[in-house]
mmCIF file of the N, C-alpha and C atoms, coordinates in Angstrom:
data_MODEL
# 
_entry.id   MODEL 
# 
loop_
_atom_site.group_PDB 
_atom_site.id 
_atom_site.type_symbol 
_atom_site.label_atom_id 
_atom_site.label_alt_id 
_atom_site.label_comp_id 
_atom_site.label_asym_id 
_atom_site.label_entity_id 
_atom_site.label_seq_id 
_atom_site.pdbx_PDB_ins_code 
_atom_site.Cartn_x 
_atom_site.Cartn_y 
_atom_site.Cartn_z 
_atom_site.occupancy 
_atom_site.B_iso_or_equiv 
_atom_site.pdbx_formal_charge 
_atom_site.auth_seq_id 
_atom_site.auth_comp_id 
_atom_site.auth_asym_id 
_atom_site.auth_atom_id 
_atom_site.pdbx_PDB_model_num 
ATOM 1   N N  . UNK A 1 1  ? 89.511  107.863 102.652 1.00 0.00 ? 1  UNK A N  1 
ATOM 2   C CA . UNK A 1 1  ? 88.099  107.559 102.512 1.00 0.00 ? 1  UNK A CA 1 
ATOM 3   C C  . UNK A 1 1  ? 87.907  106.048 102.552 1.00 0.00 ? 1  UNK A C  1 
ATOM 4   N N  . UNK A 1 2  ? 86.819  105.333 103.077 1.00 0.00 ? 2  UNK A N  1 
ATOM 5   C CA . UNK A 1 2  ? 86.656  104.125 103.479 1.00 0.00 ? 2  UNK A CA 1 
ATOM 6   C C  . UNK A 1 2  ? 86.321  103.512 101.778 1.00 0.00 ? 2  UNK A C  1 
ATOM 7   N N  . UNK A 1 3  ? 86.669  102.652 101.423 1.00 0.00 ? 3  UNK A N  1 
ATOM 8   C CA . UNK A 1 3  ? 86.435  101.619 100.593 1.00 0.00 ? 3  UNK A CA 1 
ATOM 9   C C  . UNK A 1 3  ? 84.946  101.451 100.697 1.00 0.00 ? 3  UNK A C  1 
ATOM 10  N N  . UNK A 1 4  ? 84.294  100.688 101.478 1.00 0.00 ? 4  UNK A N  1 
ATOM 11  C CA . UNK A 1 4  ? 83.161  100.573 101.701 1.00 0.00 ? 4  UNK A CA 1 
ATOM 12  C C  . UNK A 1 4  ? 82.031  101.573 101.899 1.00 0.00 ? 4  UNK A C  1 
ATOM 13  N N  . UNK A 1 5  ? 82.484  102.813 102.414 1.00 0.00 ? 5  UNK A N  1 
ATOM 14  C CA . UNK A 1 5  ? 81.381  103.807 101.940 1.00 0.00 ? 5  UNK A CA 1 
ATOM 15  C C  . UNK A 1 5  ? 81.397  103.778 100.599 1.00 0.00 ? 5  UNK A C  1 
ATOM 16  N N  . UNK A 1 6  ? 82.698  104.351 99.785  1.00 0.00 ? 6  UNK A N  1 
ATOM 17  C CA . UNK A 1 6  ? 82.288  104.487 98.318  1.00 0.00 ? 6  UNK A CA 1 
ATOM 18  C C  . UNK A 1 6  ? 81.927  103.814 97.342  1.00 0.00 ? 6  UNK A C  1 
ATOM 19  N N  . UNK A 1 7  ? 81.911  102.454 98.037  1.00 0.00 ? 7  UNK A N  1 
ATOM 20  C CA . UNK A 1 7  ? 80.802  101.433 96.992  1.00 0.00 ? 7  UNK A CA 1 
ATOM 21  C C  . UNK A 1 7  ? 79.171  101.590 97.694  1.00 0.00 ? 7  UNK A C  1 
ATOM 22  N N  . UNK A 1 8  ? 78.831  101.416 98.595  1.00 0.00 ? 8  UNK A N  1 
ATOM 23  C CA . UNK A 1 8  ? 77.536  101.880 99.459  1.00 0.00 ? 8  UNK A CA 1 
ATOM 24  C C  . UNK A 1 8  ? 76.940  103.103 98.624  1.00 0.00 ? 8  UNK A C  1 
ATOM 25  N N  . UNK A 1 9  ? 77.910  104.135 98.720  1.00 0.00 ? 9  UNK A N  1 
ATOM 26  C CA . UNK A 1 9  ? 77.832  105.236 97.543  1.00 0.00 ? 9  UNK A CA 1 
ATOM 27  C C  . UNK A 1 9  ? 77.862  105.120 96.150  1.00 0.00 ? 9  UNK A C  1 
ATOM 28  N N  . UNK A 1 10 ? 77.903  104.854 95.255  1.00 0.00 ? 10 UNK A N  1 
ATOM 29  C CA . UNK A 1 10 ? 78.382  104.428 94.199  1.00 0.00 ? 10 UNK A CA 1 
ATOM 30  C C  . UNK A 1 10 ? 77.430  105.061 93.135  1.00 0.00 ? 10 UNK A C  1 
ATOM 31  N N  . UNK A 1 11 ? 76.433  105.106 93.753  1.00 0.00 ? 11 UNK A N  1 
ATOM 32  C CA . UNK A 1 11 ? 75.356  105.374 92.704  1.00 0.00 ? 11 UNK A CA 1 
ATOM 33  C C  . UNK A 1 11 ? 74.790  107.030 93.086  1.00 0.00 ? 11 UNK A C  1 
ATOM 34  N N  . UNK A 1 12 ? 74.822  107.192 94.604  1.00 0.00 ? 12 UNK A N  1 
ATOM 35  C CA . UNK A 1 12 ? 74.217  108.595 94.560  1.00 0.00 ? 12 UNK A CA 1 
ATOM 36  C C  . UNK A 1 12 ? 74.750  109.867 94.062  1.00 0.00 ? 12 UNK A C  1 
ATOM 37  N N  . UNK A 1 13 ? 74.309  111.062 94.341  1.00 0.00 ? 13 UNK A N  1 
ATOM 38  C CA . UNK A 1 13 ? 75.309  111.775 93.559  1.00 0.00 ? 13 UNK A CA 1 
ATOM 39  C C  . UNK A 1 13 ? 76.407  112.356 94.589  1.00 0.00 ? 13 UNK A C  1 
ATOM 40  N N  . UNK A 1 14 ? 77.587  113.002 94.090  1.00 0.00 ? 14 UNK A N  1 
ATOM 41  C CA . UNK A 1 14 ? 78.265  113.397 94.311  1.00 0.00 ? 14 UNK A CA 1 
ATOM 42  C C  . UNK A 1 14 ? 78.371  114.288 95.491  1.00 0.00 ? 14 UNK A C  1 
ATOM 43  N N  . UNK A 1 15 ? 77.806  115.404 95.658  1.00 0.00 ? 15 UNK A N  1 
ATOM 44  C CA . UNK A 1 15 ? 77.741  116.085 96.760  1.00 0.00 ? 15 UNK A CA 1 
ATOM 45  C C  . UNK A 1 15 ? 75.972  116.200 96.988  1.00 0.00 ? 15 UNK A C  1 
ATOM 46  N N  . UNK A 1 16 ? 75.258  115.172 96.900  1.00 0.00 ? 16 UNK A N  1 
ATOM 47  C CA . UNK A 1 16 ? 73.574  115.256 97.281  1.00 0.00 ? 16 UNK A CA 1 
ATOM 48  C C  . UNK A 1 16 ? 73.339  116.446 96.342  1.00 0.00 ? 16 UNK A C  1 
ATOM 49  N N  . UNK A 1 17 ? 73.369  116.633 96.118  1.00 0.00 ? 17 UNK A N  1 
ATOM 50  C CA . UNK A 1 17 ? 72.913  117.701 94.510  1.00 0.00 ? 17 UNK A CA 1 
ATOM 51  C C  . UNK A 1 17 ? 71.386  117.028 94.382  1.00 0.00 ? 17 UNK A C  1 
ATOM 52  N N  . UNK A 1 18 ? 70.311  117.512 94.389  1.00 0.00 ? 18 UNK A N  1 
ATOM 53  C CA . UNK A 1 18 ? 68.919  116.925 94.372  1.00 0.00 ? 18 UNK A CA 1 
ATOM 54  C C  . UNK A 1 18 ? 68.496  117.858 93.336  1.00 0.00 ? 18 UNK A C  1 
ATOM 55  N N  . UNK A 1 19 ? 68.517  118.962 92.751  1.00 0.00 ? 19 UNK A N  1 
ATOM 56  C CA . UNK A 1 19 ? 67.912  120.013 92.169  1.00 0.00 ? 19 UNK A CA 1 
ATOM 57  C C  . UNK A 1 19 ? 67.979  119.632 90.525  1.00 0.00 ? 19 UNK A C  1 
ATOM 58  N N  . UNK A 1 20 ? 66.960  119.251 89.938  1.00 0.00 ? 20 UNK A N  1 
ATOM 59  C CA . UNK A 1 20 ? 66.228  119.431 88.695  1.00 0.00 ? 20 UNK A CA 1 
ATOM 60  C C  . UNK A 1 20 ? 67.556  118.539 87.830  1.00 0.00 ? 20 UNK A C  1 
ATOM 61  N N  . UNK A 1 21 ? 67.864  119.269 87.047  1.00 0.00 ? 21 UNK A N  1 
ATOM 62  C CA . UNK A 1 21 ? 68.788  118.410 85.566  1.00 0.00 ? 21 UNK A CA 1 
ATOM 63  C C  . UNK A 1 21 ? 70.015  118.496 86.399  1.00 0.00 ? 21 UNK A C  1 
ATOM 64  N N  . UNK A 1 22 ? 70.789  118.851 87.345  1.00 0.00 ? 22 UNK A N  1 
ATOM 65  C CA . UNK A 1 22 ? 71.735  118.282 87.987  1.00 0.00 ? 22 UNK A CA 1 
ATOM 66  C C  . UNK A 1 22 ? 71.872  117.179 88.784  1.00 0.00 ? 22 UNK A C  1 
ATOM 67  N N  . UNK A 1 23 ? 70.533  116.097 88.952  1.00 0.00 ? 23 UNK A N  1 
ATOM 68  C CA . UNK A 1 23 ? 70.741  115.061 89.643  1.00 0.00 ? 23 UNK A CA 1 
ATOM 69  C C  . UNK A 1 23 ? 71.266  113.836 88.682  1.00 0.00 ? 23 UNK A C  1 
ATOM 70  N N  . UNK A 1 24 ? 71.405  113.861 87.333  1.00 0.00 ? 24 UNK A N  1 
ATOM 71  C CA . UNK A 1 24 ? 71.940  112.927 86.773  1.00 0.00 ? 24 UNK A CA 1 
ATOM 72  C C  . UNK A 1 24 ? 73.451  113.304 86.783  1.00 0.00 ? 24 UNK A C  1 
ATOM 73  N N  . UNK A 1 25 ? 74.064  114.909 86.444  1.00 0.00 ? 25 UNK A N  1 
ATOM 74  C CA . UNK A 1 25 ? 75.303  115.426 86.312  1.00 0.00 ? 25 UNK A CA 1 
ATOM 75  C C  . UNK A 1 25 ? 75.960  114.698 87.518  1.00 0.00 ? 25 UNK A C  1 
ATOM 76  N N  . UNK A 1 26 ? 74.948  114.815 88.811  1.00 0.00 ? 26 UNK A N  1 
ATOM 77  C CA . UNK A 1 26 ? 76.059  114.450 89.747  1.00 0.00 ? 26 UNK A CA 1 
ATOM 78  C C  . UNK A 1 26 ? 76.286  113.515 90.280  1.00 0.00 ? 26 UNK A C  1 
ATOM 79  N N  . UNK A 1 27 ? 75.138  112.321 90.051  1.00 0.00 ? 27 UNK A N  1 
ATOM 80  C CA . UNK A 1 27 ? 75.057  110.739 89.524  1.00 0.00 ? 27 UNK A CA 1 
ATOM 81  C C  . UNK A 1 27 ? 76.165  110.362 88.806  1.00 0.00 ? 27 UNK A C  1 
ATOM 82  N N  . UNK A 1 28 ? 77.028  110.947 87.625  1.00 0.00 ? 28 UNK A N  1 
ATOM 83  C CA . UNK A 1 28 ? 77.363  110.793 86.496  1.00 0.00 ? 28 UNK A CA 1 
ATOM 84  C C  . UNK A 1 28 ? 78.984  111.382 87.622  1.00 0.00 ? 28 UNK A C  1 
ATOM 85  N N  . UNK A 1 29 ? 79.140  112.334 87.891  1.00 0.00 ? 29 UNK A N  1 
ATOM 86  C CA . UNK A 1 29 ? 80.131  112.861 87.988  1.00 0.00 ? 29 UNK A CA 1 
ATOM 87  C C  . UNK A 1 29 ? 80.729  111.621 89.715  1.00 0.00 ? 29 UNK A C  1 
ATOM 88  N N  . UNK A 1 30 ? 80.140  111.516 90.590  1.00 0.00 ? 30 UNK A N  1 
ATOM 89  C CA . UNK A 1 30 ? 79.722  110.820 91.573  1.00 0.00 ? 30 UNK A CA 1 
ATOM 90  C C  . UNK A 1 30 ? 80.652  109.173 90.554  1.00 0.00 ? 30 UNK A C  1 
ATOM 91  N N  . UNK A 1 31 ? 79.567  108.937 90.084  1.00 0.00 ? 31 UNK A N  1 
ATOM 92  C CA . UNK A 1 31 ? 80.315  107.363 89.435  1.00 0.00 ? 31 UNK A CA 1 
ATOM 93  C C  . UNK A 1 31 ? 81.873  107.647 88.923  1.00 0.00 ? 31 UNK A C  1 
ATOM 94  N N  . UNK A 1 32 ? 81.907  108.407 88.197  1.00 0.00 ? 32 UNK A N  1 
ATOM 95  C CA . UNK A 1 32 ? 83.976  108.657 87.546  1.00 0.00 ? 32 UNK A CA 1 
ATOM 96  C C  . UNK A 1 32 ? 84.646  109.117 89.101  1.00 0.00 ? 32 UNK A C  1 
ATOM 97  N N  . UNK A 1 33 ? 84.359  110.002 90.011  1.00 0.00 ? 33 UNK A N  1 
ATOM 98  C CA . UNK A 1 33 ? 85.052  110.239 90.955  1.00 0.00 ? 33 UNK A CA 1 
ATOM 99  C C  . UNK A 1 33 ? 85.312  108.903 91.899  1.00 0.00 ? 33 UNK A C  1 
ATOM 100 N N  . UNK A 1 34 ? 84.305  107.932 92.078  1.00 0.00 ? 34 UNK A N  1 
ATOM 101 C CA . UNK A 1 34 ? 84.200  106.874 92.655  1.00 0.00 ? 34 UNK A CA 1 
ATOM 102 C C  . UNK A 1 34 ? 85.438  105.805 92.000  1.00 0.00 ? 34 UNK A C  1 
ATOM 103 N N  . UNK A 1 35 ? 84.772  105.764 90.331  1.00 0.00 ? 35 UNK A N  1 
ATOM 104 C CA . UNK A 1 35 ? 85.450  104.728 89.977  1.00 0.00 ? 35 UNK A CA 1 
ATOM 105 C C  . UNK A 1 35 ? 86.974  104.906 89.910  1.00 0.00 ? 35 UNK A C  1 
ATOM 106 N N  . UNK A 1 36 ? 87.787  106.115 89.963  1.00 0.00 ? 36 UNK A N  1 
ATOM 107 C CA . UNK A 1 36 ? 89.105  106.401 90.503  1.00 0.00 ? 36 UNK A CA 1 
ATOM 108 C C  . UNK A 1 36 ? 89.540  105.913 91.615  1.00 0.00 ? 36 UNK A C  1 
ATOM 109 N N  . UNK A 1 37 ? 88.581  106.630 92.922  1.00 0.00 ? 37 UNK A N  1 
ATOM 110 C CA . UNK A 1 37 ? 89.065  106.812 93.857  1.00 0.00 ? 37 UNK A CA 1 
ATOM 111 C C  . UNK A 1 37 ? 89.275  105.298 94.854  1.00 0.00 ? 37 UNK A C  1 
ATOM 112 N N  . UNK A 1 38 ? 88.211  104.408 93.933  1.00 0.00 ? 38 UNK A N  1 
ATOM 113 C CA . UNK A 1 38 ? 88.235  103.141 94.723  1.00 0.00 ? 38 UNK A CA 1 
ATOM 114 C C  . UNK A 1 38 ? 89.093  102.347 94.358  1.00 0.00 ? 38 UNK A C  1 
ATOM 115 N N  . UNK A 1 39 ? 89.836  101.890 92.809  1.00 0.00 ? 39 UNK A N  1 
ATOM 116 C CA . UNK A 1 39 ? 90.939  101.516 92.731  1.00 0.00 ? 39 UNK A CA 1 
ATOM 117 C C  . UNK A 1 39 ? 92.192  101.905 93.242  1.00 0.00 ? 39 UNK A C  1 
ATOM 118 N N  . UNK A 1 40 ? 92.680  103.222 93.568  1.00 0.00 ? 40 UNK A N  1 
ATOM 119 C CA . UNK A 1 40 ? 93.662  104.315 94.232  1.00 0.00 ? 40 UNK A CA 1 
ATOM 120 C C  . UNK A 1 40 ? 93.337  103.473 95.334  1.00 0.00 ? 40 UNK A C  1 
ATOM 121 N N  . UNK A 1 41 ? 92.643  103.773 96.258  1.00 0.00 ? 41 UNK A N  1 
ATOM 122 C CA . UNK A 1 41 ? 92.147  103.188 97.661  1.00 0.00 ? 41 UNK A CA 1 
ATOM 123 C C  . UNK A 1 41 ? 92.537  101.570 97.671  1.00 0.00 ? 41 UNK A C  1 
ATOM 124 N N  . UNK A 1 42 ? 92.482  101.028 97.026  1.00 0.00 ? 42 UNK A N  1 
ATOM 125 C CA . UNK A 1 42 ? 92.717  99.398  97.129  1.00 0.00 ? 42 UNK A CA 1 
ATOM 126 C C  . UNK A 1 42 ? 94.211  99.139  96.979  1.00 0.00 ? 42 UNK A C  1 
ATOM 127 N N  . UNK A 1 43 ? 94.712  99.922  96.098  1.00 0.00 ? 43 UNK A N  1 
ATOM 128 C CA . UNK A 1 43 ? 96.063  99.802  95.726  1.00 0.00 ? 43 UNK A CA 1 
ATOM 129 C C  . UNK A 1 43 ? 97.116  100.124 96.866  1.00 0.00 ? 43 UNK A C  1 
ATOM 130 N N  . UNK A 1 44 ? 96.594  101.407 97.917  1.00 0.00 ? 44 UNK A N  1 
ATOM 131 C CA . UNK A 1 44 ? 97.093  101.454 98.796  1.00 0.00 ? 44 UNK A CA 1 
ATOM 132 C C  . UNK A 1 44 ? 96.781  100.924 99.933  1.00 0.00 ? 44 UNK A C  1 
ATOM 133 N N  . UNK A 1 45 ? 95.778  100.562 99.893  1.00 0.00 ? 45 UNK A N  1 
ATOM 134 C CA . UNK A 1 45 ? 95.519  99.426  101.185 1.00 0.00 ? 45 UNK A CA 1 
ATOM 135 C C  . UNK A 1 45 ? 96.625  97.798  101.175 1.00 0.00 ? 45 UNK A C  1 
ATOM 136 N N  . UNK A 1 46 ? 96.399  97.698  99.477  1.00 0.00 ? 46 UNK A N  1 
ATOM 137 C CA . UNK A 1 46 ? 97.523  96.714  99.414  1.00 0.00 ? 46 UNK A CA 1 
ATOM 138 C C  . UNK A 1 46 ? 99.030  96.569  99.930  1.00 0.00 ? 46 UNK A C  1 
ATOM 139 N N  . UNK A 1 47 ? 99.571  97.965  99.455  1.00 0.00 ? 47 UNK A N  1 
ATOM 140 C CA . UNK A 1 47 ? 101.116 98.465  99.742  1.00 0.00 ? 47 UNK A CA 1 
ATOM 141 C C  . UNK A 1 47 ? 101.456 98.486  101.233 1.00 0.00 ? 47 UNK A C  1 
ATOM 142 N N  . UNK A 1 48 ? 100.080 99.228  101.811 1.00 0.00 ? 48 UNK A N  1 
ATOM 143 C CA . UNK A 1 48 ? 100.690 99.380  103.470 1.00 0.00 ? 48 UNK A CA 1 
ATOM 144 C C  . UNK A 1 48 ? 100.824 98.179  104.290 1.00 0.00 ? 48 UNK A C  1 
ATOM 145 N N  . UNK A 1 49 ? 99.642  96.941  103.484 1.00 0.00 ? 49 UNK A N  1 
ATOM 146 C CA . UNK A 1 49 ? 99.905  95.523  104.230 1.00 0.00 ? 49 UNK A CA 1 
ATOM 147 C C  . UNK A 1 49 ? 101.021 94.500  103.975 1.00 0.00 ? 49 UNK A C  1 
ATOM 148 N N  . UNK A 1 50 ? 101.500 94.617  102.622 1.00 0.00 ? 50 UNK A N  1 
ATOM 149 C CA . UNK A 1 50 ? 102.818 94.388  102.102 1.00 0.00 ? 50 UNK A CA 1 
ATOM 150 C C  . UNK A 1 50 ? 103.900 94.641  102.879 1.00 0.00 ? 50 UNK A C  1 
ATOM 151 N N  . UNK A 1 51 ? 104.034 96.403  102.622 1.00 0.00 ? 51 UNK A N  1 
ATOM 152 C CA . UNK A 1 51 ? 105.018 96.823  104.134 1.00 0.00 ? 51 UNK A CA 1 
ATOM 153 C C  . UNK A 1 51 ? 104.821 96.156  105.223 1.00 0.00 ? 51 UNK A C  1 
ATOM 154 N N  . UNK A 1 52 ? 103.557 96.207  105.970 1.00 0.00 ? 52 UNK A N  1 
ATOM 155 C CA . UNK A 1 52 ? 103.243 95.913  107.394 1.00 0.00 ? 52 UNK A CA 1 
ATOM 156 C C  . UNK A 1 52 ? 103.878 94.319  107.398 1.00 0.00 ? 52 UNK A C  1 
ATOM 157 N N  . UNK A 1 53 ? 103.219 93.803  106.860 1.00 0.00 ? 53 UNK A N  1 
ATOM 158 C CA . UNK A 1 53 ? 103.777 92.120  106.753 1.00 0.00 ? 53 UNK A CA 1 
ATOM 159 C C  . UNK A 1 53 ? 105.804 92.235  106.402 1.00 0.00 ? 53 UNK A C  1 
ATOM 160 N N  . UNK A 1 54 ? 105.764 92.655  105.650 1.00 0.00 ? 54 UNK A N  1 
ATOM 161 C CA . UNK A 1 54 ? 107.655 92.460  105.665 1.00 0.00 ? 54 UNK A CA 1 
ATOM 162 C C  . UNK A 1 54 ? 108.184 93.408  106.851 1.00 0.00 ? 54 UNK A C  1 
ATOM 163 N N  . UNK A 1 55 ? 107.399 94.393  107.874 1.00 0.00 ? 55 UNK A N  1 
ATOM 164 C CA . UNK A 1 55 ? 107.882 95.020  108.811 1.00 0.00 ? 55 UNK A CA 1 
ATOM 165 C C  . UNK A 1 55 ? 108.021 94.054  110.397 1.00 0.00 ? 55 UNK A C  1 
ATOM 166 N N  . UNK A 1 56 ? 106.578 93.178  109.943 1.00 0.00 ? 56 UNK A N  1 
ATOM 167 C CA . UNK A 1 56 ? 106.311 91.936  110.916 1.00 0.00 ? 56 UNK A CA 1 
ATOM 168 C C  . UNK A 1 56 ? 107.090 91.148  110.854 1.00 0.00 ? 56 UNK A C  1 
ATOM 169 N N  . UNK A 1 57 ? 107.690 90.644  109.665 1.00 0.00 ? 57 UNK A N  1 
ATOM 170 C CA . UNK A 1 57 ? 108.689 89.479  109.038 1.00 0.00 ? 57 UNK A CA 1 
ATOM 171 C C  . UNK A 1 57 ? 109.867 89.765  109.711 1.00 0.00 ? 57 UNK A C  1 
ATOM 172 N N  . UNK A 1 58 ? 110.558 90.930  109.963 1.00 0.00 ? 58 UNK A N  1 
ATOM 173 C CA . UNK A 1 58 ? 111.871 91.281  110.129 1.00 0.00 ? 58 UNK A CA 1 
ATOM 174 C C  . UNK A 1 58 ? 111.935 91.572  111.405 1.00 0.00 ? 58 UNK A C  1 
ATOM 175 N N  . UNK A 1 59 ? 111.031 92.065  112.186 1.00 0.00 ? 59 UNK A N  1 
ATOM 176 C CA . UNK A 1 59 ? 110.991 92.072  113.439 1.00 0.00 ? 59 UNK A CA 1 
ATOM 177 C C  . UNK A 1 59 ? 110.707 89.914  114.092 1.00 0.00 ? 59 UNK A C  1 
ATOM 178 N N  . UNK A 1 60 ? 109.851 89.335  113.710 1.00 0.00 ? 60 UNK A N  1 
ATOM 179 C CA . UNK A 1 60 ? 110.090 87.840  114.173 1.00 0.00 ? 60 UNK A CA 1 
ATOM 180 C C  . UNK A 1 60 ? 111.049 87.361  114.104 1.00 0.00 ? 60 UNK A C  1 
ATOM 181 N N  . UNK A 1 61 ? 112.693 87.872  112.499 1.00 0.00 ? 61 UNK A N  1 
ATOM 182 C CA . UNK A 1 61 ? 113.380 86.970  112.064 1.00 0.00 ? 61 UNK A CA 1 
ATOM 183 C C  . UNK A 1 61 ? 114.297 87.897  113.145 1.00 0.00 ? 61 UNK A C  1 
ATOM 184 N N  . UNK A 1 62 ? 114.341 89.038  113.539 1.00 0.00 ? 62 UNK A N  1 
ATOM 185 C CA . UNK A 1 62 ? 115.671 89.561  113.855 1.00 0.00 ? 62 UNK A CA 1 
ATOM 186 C C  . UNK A 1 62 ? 116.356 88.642  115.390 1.00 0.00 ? 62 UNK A C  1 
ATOM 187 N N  . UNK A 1 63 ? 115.384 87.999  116.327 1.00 0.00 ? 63 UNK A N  1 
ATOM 188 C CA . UNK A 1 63 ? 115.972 87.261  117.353 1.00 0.00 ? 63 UNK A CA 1 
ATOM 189 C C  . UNK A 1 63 ? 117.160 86.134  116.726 1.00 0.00 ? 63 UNK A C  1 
ATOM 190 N N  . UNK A 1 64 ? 116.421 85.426  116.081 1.00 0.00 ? 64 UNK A N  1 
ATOM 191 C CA . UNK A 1 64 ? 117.245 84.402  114.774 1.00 0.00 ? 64 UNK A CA 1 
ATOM 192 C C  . UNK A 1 64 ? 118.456 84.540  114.087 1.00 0.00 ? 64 UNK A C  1 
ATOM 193 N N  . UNK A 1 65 ? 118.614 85.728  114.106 1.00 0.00 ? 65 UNK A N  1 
ATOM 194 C CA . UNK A 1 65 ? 119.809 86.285  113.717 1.00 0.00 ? 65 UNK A CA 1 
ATOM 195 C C  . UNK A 1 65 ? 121.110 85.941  113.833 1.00 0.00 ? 65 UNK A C  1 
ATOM 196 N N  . UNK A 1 66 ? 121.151 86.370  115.783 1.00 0.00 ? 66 UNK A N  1 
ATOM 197 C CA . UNK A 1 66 ? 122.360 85.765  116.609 1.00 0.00 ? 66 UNK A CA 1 
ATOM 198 C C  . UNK A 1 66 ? 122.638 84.420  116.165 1.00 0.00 ? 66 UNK A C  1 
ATOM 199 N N  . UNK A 1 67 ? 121.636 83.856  116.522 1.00 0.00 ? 67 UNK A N  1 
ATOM 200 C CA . UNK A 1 67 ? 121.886 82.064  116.762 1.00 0.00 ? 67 UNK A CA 1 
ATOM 201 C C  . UNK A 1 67 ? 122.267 81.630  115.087 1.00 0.00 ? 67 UNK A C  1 
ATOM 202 N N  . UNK A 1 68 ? 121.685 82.295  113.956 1.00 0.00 ? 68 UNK A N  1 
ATOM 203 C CA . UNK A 1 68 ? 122.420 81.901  113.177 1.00 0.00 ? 68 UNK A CA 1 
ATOM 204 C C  . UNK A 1 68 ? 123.678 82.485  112.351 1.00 0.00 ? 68 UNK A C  1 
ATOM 205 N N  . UNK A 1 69 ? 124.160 83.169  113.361 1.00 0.00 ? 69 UNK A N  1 
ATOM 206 C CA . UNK A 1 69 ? 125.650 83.595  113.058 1.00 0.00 ? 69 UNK A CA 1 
ATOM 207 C C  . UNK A 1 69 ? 126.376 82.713  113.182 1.00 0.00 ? 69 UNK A C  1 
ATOM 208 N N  . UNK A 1 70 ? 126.231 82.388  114.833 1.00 0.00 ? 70 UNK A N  1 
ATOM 209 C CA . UNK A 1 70 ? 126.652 81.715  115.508 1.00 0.00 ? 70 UNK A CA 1 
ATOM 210 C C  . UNK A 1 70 ? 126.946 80.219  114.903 1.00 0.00 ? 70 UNK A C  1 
ATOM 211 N N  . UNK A 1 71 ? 126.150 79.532  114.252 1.00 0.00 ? 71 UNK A N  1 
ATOM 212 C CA . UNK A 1 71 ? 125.862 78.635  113.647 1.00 0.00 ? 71 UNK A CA 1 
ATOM 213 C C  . UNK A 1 71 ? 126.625 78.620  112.742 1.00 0.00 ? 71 UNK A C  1 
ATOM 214 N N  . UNK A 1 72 ? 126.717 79.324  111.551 1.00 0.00 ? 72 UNK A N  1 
ATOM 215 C CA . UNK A 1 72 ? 127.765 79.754  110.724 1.00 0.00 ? 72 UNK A CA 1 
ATOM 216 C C  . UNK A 1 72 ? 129.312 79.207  111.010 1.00 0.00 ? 72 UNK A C  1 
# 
């Protein structure tokens, strides 16, 4: 789920629930499902760029390699 929808979302309810004393329940239920799901969501957006960057790192350093064996 996009990060940015569920703050855009943040406030409406949960599944559009419009009907009488369930529009606060799902206001209410809507905000705790959010406020989970968007920290979860950030945390792994973090990890995969972490990976991605040390996957980038090791692929630039691996030419470097030879020459500094060699060097050695």
């Amino acid at each position: 789920m996009s990060v940015s929808l569920l703050i855009k979302t943040f406030f409406r309810p949960l599944k559009n629930e419009y009907r009488g004393d369930l529009v606060i329940f799902s206001i209410g239920m809507g905000i705790v499902v959010k406020t989970v799901l968007i920290p979860i969501s950030l945390l792994l957006i973090a990890v995969v760029v972490m990976i991605e960057v040390f996957i980038f790192a090791v692929i630039m350093l691996t030419p470097l390699l030879p020459i500094y064996f060699l060097i050695r």
